[in-house]
C-alpha positions as CSV (number, residue, x, y, z in Angstrom):
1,X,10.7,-3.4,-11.0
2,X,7.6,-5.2,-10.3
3,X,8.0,-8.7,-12.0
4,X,11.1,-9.4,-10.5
5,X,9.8,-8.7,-7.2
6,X,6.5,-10.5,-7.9
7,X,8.7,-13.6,-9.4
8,X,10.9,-13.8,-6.5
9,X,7.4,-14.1,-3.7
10,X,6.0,-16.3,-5.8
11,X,9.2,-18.6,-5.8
12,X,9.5,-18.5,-2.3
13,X,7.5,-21.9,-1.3
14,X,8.1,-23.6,-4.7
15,X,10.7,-26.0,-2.7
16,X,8.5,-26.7,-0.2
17,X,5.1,-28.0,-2.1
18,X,3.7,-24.5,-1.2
19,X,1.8,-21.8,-3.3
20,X,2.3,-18.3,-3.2
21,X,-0.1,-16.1,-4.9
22,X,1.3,-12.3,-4.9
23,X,-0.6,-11.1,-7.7
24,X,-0.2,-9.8,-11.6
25,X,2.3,-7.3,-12.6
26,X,0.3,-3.5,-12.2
27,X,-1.4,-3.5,-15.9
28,X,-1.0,1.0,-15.6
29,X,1.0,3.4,-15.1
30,X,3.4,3.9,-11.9
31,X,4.3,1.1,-9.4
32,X,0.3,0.4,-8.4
33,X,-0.8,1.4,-5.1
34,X,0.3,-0.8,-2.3
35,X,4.4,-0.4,-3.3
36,X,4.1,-4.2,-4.8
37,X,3.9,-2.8,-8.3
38,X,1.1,-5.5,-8.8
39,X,-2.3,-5.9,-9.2
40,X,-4.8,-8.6,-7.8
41,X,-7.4,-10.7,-10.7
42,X,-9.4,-12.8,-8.7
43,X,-9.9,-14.7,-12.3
44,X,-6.0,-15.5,-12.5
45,X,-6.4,-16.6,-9.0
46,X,-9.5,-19.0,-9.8
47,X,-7.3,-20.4,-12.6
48,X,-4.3,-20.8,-10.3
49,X,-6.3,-22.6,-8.0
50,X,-8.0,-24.6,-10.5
51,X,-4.4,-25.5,-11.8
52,X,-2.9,-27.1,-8.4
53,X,-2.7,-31.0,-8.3
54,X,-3.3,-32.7,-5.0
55,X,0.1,-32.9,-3.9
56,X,-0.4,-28.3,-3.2
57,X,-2.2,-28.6,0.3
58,X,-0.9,-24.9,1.3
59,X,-1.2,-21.9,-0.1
60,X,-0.1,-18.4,0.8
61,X,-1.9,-15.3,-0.7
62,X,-0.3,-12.0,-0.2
63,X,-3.6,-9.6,0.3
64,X,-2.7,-6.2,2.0
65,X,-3.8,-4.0,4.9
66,X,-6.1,-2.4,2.5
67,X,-8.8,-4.7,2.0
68,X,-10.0,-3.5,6.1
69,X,-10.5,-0.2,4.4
70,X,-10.2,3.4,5.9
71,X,-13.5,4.5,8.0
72,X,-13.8,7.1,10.8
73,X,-14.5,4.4,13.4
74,X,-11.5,2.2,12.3
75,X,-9.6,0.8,15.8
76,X,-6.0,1.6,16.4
77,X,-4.7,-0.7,15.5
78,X,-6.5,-2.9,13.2
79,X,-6.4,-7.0,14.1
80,X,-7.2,-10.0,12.1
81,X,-11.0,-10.1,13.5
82,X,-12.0,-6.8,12.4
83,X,-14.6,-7.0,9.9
84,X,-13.4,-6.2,6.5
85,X,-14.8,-3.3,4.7
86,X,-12.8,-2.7,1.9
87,X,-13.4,1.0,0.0
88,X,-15.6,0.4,-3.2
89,X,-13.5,2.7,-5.0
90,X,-10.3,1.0,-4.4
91,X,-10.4,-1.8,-7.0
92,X,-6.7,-3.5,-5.2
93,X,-8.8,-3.5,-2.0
94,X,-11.9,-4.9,-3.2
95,X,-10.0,-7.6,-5.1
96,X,-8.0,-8.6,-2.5
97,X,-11.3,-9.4,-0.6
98,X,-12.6,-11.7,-3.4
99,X,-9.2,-13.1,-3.7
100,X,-9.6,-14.1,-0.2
101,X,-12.6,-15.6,-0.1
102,X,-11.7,-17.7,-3.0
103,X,-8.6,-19.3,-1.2
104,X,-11.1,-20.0,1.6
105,X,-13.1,-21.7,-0.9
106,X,-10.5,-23.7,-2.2
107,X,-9.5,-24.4,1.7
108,X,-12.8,-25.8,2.5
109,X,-13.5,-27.8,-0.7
110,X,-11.1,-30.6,0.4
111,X,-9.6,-31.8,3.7
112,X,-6.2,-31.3,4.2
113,X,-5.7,-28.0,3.2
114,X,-4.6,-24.8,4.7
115,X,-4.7,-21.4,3.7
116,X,-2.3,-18.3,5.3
117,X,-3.6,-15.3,3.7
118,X,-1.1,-11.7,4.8
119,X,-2.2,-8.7,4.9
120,X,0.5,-6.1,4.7
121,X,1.0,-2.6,5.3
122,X,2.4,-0.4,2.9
123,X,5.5,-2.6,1.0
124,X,8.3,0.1,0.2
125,X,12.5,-0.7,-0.9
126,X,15.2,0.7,-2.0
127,X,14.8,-0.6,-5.8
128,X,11.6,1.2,-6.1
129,X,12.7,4.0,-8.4
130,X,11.0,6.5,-6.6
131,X,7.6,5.4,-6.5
132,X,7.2,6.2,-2.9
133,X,7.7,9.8,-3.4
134,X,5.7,10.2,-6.7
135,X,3.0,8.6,-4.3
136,X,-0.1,9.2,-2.4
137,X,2.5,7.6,0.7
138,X,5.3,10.1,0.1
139,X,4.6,12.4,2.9
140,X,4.1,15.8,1.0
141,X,1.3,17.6,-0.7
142,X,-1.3,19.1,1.5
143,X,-3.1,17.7,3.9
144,X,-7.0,16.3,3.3
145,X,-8.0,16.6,6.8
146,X,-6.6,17.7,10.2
147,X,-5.3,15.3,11.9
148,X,-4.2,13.3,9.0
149,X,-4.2,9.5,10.0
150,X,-0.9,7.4,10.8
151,X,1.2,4.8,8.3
152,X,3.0,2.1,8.3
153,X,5.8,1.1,5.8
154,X,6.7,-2.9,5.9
155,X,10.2,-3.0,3.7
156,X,10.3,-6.3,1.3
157,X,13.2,-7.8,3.7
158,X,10.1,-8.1,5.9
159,X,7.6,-9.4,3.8
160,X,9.8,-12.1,2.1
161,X,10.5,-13.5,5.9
162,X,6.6,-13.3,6.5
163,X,6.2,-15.4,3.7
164,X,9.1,-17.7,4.3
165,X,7.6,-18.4,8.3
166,X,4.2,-18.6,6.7
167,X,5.5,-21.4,3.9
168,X,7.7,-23.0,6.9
169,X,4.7,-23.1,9.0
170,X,1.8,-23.8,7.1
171,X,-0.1,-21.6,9.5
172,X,-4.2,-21.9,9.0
173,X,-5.2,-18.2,8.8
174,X,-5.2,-14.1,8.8
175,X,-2.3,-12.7,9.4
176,X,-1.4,-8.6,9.7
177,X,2.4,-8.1,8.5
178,X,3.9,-4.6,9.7
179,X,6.4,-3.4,11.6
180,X,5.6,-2.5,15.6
181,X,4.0,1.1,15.9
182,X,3.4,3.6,13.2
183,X,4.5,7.0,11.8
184,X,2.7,9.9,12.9
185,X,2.1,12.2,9.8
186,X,4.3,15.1,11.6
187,X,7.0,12.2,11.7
188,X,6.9,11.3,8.7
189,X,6.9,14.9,7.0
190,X,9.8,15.6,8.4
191,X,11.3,12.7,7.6
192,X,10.3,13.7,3.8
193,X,12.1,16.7,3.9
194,X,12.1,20.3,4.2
195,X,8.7,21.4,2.6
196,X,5.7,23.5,3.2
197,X,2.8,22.7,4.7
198,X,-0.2,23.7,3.3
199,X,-3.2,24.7,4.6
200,X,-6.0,24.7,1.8
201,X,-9.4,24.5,1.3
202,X,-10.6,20.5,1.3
203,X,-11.6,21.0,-2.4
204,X,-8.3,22.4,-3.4
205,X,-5.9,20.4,-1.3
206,X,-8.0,17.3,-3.0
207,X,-7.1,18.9,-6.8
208,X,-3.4,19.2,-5.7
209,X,-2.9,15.6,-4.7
210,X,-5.0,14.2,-7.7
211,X,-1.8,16.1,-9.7
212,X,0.1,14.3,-7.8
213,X,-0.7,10.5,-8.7
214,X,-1.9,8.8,-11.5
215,X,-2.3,5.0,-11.3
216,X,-4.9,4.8,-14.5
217,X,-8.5,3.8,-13.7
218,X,-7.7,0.7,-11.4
219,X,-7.1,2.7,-9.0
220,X,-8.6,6.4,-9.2
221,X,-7.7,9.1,-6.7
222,X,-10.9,9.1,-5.3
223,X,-10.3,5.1,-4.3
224,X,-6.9,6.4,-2.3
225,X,-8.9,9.2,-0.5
226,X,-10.1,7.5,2.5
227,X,-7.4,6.0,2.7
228,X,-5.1,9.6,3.0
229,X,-8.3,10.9,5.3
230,X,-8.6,7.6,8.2
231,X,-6.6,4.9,9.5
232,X,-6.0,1.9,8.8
233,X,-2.7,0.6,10.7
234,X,-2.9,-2.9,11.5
235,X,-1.3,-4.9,14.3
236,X,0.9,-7.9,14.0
237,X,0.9,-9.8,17.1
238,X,-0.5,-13.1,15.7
239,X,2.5,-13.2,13.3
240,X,5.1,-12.4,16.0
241,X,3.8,-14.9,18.0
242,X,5.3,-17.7,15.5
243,X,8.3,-15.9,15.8
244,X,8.6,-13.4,12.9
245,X,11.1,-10.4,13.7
246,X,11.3,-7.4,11.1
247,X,14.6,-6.1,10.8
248,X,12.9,-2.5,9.5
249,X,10.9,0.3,11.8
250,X,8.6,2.0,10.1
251,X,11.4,5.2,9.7
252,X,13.8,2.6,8.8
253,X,11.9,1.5,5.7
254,X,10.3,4.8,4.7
255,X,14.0,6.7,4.6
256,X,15.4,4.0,2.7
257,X,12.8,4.1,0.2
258,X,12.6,7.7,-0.2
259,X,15.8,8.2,-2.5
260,X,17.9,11.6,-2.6
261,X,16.8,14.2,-5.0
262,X,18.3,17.2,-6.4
263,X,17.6,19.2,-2.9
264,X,19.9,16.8,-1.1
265,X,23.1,18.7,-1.5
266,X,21.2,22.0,-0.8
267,X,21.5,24.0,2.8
268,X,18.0,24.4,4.8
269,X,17.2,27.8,3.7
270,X,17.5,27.2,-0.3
271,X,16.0,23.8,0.1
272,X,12.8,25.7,1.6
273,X,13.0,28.3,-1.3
274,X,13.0,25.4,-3.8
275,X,10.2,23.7,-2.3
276,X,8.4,26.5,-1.9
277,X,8.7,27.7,-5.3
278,X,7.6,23.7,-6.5
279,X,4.4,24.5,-4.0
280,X,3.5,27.6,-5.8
281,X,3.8,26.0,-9.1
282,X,2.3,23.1,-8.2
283,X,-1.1,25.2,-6.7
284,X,-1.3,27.9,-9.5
285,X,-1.8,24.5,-11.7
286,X,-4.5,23.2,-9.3
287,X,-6.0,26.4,-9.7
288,X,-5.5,26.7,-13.6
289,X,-7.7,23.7,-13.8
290,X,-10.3,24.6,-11.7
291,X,-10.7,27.5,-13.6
292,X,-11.3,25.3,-16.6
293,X,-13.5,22.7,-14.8
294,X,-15.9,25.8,-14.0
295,X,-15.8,27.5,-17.3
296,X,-17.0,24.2,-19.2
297,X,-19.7,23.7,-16.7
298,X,-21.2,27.3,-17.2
299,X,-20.6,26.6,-21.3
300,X,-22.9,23.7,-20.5
């Protein structure tokens, strides 16, 4: 799933003179971390730099939302000038960062050239396989913290036109790509689905949703935390203002990317038996392997 989407953004300003750097294919397991199914090297993006000839004056890199990081004090909503703090334990954050600060490098090393680097929320379709609901994103699991912090979902359609405007306009900058608004979390849990809500201890709930995701060591549970705990919705003013229109709300993209499962078919009441019975079975292994994690730290 994740080359073809990467091929297909980084075709996108080929006719037009115009680099698009989107990123690697995700090296681990799952569909990486910002629905992309990529991963950022800022040494494949030195090389591709190094590698343009003098007719490339533009260049489009597709960063994401994340590289503002998730803090306490975070505005809603996020806009281009806010500082960027990416969370050290978020490897696709942090490398987006360096990523752009080398295309601003490259930018100032010659006149003439022009950089637009996006930044977008969440990137979710309908050819994702299920990724969204195998992720941190999927809106179940327990909650981390009370209130849990809004989303935003930006479907591909969206992005690909964000690209296209950016190619078509060589625009000099930082721009936020997401649809108007946000989802609430109680919006967006019940747009998951019939399923509990459970209230655990911090320590616990944190053991659940590690069960729940497993991206391999780019990206460690504890790098998505923040993440799941404050906001970081961004505003996209600056783009609409050169006239880009998404065709996807923030419900819009998440249902369509949140495929029909097995419970589908299912009235209200068994549907809520099922889940709750996945709960339970779901927290008894939480709390299998915290039994473990204490008995080999009293054997040491």
């Amino acid at each position: 799933m994740s080359a073809p989407v990467l091929e297909q953004l980084s075709r996108l300003g080929a006719a037009e003179g115009v680099t698009v750097l989107a990123g690697e294919p995700f090296p681990g397991p799952g569909a990486g971390i910002d629905g992309l199914g990529r991963w950022i090297d800022p040494a494949a993006v030195r090389r591709a730099l190094a590698q343009l000839d003098d007719a490339t004056t533009h260049v489009v890199l597709v960063s994401s939302a994340m590289v503002y990081g998730a803090w306490p004090n975070n505005p809603v909503p996020l806009t281009e000038e806010a500082v960027l703090r990416p969370e050290p334990g978020n490897g696709l954050a942090v490398a987006c960062g360096e990523a752009e600060r080398l295309v601003a490098r490259w930018r100032d090393d010659r006149p003439g050239r022009s950089v637009t680097v996006l930044r977008p929320a969440l990137v979710v379709h309908e050819g994702q396989g299920g990724w969204l609901a195998r992720s941190p994103w999927g809106g179940r699991g327990p909650a981390l913290v009370d209130p849990e912090p809004p989303v935003q979902f930006l479907h591909l359609d969206d992005l690909v036109t964000a690209i296209d405007l950016a190619v078509a306009t060589r625009h000099d900058g930082v721009l936020n790509v997401a649809p108007e608004g946000w989802l609430r979390a109680e919006d967006q849990r019940a747009l998951a689905g019939p399923a509990p809500r459970l209230a655990l201890p911090a320590p616990l709930a944190r053991r659940v949703r590690r069960l729940q995701w497993d991206a391999g060591p780019l990206v460690p549970f504890e790098g998505v935390v923040p993440y799941l705990c404050h906001p970081w919705v961004v505003a996209s003013d600056a783009l609409r203002a050169l006239g880009w229109r998404p065709q996807w709300t923030n419900e819009e993209a998440f249902v369509a990317a949140s495929p029909a499962g097995p419970l589908t078919g299912m009235n209200p009441k068994r549907r809520q038996m099922v889940a709750l019975g996945g709960a339970a079975a779901l927290i008894a292994a939480a709390l299998a392997g915290v039994v473990v994690a204490l008995r080999r730290a009293d054997r040491a």
